[in-house]
N, C-alpha and C positions, 0 to 999 in steps of 0.2 A: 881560086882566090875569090871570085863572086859569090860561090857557095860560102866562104868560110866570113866576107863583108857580111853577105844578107843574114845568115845565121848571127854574128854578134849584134846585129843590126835590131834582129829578133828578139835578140837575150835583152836587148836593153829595153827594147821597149817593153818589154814582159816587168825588167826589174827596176822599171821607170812608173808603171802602171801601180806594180803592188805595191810601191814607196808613198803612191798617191791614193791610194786606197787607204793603206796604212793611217795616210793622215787623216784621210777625214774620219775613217774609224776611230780615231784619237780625237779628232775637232766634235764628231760629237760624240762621244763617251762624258768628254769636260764641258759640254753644252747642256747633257743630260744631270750631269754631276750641277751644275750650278743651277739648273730647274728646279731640283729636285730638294736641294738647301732652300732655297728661295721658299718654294711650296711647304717647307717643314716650316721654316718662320712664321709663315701665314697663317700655319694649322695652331702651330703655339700662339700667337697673338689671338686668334679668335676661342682659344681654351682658359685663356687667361679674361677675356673680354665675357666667356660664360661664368666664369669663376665668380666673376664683379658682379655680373646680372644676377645670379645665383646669392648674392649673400643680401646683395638690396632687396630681392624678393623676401628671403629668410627674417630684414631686418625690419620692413613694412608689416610682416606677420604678424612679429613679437610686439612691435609699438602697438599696431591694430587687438593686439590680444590684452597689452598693457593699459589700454585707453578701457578696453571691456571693462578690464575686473576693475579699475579704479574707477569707475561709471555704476559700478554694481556694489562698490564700498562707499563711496558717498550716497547713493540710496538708502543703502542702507541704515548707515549714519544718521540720514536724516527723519528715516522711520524712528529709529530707537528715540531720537532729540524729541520729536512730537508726542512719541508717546509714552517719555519722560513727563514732558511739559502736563502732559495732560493728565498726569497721576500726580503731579506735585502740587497742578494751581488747576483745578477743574472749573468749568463754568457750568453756572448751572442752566439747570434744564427744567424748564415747566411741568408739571405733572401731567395739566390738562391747559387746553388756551382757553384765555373767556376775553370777551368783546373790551374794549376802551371805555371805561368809566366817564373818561372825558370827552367822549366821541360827542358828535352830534345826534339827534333826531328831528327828523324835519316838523315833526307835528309841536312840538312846546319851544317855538317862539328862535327856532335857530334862523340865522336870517343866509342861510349858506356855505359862509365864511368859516363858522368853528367860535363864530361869537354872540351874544345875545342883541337882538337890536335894540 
């Protein structure tokens, strides 16, 4: 009768052990499982967080390339305006320079000023 106590005695704790094994092999299988969602959220939020970064870069280019060429069409504009102007209403241009008829010289009587004394 001891032999047959200690033997079920045995069996149970054997099938008291793998019940407890069981669970925690279960506690974390559903520890692992809910890590693992967890950490896929975080991978999608930060794919989505590169997605945003990725089109604000894209969208800073476009303005930056957009600012160029209208930087490089009012230039130009403004080339073509002047040198419209400048075929339609010319100023002119001396052939050769010569001195101030009206100028002074100090030897006949200028008194410095640009006046006669």
């Amino acid at each position: 009768m001891k032999y047959t106590v200690a033997t079920e005695a045995c069996a149970d704790r054997s099938a008291i052990s793998d019940a407890l094994k069981d669970v925690i092999a279960s506690n974390t299988a559903n520890t692992q499982a809910i890590l693992d969602k967890l950490c896929e959220q975080e991978i999608e939020a930060l794919k989505a967080q590169n997605q945003q970064l990725q089109m604000q870069g894209y969208l800073a280019s476009l303005a930056a390339s957009q600012n160029q060429q209208t930087g490089q069409i009012l230039n130009d504009n403004t080339a073509q305006t002047n040198a419209l102007l400048r075929a339609l209403n010319p100023t002119p241009v001396p052939a050769y320079i010569v001195s101030n008829p009206y100028g002074c010289n100090c030897g006949n009587g200028c008194g410095g000023n640009g006046f006669y004394n």
